[in-house]
C-alpha positions in Angstrom: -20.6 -14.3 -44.5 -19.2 -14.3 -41.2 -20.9 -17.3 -39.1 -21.9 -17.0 -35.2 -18.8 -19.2 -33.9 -16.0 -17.2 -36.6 -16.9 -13.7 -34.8 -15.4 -15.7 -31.5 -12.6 -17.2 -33.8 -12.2 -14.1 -35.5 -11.5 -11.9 -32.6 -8.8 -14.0 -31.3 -7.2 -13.4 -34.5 -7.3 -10.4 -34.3 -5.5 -10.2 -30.9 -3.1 -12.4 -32.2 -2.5 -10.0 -35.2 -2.1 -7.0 -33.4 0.2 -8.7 -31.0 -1.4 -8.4 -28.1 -1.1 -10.4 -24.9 -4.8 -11.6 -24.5 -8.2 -10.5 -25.7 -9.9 -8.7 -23.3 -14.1 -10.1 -22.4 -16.1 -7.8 -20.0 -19.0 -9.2 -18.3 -22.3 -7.5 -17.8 -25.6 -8.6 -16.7 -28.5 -7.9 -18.8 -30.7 -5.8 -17.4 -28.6 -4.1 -15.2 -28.8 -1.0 -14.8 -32.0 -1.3 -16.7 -32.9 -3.3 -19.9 -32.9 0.4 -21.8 -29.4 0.3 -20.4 -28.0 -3.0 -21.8 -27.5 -2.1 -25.8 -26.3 1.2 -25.4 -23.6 -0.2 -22.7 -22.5 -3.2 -25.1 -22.1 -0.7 -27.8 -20.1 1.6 -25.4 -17.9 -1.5 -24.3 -17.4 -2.8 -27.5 -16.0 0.6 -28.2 -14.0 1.0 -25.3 -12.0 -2.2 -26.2 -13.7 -5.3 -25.6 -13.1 -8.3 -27.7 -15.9 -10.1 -26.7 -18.9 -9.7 -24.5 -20.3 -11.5 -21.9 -24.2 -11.3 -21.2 -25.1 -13.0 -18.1 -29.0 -14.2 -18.3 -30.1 -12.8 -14.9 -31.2 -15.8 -12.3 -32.5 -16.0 -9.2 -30.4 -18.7 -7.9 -27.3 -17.6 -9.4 -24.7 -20.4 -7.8 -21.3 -19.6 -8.8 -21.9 -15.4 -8.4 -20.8 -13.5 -5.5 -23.2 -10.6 -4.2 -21.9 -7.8 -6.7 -23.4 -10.1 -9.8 -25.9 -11.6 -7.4 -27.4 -7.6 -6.9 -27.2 -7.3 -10.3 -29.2 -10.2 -11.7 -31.9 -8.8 -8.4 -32.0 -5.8 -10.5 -32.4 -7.0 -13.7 -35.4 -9.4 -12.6 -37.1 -6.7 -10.4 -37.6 -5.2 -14.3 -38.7 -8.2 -15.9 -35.5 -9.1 -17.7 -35.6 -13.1 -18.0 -34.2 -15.5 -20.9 -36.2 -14.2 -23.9 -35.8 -10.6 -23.1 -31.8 -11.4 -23.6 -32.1 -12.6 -26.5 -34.1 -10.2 -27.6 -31.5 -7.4 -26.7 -28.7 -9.4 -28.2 -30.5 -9.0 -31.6 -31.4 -5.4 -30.8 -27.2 -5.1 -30.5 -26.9 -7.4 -33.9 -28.5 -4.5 -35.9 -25.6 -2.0 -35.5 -22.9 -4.2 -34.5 -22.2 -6.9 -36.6 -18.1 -8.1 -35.7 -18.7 -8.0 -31.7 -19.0 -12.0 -30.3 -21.5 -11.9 -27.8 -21.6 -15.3 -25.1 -24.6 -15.8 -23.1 -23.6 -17.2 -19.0 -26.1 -18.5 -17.3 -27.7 -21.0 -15.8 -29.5 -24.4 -17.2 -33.1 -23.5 -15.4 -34.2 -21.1 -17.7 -33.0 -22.8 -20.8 -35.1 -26.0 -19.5 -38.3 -24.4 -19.5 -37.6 -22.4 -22.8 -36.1 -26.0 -24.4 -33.1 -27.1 -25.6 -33.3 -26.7 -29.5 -35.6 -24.1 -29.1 -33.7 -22.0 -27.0 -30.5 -22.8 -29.9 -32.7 -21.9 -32.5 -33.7 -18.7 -30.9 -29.7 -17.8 -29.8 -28.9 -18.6 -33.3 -31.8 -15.5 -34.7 -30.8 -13.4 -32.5 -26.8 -13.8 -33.1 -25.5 -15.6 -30.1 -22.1 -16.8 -30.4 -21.7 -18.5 -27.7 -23.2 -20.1 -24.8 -21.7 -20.9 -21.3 -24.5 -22.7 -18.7 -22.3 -22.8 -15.2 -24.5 -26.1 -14.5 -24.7 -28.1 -17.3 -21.5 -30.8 -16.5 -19.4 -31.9 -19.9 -20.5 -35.0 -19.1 -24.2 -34.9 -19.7 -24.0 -32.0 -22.2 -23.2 -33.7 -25.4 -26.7 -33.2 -27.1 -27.2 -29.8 -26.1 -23.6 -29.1 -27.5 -24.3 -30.7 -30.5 -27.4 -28.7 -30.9 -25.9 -25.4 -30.2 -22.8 -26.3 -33.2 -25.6 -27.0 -35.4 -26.6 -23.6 -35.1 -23.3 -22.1 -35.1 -23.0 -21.3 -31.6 -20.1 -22.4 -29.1 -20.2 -24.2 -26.3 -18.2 -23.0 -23.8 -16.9 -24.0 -20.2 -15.5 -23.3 -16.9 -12.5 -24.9 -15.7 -11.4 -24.7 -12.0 -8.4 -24.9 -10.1 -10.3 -28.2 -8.4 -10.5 -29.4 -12.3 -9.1 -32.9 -12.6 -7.3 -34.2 -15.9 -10.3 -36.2 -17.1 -12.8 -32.9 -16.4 -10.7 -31.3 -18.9 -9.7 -33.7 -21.2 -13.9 -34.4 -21.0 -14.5 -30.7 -21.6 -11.6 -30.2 -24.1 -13.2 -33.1 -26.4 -16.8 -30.7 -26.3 -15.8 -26.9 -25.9 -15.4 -24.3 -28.5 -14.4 -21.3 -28.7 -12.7 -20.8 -25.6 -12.6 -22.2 -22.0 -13.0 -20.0 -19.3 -10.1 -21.5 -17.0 -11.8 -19.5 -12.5 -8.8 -18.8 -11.1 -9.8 -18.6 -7.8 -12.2 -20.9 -5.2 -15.4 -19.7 -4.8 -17.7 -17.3 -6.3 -17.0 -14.2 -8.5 -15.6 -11.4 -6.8 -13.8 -13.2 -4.2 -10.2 -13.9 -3.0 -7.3 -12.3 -4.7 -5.5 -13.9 -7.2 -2.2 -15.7 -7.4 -0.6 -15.2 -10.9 2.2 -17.8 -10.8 -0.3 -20.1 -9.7 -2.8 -19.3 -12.3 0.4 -19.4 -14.8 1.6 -23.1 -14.0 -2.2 -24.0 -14.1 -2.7 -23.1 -17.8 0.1 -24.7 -18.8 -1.5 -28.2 -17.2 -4.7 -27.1 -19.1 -3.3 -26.6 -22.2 -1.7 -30.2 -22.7 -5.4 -30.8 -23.3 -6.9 -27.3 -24.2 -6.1 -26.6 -28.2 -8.8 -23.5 -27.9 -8.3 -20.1 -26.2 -8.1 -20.0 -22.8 -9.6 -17.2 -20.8 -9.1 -16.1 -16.9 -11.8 -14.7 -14.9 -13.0 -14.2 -11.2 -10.6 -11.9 -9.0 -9.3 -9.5 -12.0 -10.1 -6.0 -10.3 -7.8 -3.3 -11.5 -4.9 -2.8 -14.3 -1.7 -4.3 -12.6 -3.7 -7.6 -12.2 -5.4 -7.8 -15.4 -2.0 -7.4 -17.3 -0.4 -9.9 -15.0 -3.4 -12.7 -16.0 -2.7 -11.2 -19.5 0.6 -12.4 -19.4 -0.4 -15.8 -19.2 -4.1 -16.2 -20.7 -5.3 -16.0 -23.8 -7.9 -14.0 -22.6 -8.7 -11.5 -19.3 -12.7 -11.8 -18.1 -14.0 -8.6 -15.9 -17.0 -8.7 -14.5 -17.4 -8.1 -10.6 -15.6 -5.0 -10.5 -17.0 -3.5 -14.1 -20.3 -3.7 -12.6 -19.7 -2.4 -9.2 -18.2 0.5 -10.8 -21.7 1.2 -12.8 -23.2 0.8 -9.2 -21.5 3.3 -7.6 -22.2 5.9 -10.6 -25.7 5.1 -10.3 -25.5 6.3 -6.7 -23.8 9.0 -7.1 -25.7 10.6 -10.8 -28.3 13.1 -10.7 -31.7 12.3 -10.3 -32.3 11.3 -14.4 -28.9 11.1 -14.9 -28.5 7.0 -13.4 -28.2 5.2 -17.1 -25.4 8.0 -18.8 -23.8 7.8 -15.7 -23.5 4.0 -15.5 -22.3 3.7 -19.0 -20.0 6.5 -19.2 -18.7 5.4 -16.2 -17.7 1.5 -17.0 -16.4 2.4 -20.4 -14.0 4.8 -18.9 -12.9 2.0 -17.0 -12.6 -0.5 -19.4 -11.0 1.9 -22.0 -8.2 1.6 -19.1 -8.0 -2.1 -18.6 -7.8 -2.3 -22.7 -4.6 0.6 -22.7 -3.1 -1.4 -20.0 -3.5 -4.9 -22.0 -2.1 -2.6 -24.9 0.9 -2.0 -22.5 1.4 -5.8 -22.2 1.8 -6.0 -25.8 4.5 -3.1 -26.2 6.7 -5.1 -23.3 6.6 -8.2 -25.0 6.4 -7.8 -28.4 5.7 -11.0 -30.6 8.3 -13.4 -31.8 
């Protein structure tokens, strides 16, 4: 039987099979458009091309999030959506989708007053496969890592272009799965992206990094995701995927918000996945 952490393992593989350039990880809040919303739109994603899912755990201090996830989390609260409604949905998605890796981001507040091991125990049931907390430091982490492997989820990291050698080599020694390398200064959705920079900054990370590496924060359209592509192991969407579900909502009939919404963002990814294809056709494997 396929554990939690081999569906993460397992899609890279298959990436590397196919001969694609990088696996491709959409991010989504749960909750957002509604929490009737969030299975259907995993399901849609997953069959729009995504490798792996992202779920962020709405938050009401959401640190590293520009306004676009910011609104979103807002939204997803505003209905109620907190940690154990998450996990909850994730094992709603578990019963029809069995081969998708879903990674939880969030933040360490909620999973404080839920509880370490509980909260790994209840990721774990509800088939979690990985777990990336933007402010739990690899330096005071270790227990909660070790719990989470018990259970056969991965803990996974963020890596910045302010990230020192011993941040990484620290974060190498914990992380699995993949590292999740934000490309750019700031929060999601900002800045615009520098690929050579991002390029010669992976290759720094991987004299430490044996794992995937994934790129994330600034990745808004085709042309840019197959540039990261060319370099990453991995492209992360999020920002963009969800303000394209935003403007559907606006714009749907009265009834209409929630087919809109996920109609409309896996369109979109179903053309960031064809143009990662693309990557793979110019630069076919050795």
């Amino acid at each position: 039987m396929t554990t939690r952490t081999d569906r993460i393992a397992a899609a890279f593989s298959r990436v590397a099979e196919s001969g694609r350039s990088a696996a491709l990880i959409p991010y989504i809040a749960a909750g957002d458009p509604s929490p009737q919303a969030t299975v259907p739109l995993m399901h849609a994603l997953a069959q729009a091309g995504a490798d792996i899912i992202e779920l962020g755990v709405p938050f009401s201090d959401p640190m590293a999030d520009g306004p676009v996830i910011q609104r979103a989390a807002e939204r997803a609260i505003a209905q109620g959506v907190g940690l154990r409604r998450v996990l909850e949905l994730v094992a709603q998605f578990r019963r029809d989708d069995t081969a998708t890796p879903v990674v939880l981001m969030g933040y360490a507040n909620p999973i404080e007053r839920m509880g370490q091991q509980a909260f790994a125990n209840a990721a774990q049931e509800a088939g979690v496969d990985g777990v990336l907390v933007v402010d739990y430091p690899p330096e005071e982490i270790d227990a909660f890592a070790g719990q989470l492997q018990a259970c056969g989820i991965a803990p996974i990291f963020l890596l910045a272009p302010t990230s020192t050698d011993a941040r990484i080599q620290a974060i190498a020694r914990i992380a699995r799965g993949y590292v999740y390398y934000v490309s750019l200064k700031g929060v999601t959705g900002s800045g615009s992206l520098n690929t050579d920079d991002v390029a010669a900054r992976l290759a720094l990370i991987r004299r430490h990094v044996s794992i995937p590496v994934g790129v994330g924060f600034g990745i808004r359209d085709a042309a840019s995701a197959q540039n990261i592509a060319r370099a990453a192991d991995a492209v992360v969407i999020g920002s963009k995927l969800i303000e394209t579900m935003e403007q559907a909502v606006a714009t749907a009939p009265a009834g209409k918000q929630t087919e809109a919404a996920i109609t409309a963002a896996s369109l979109w990814l179903a053309g960031i996945r064809q143009a990662l294809d693309q990557v793979k056709r110019d630069n076919p494997p050795a």
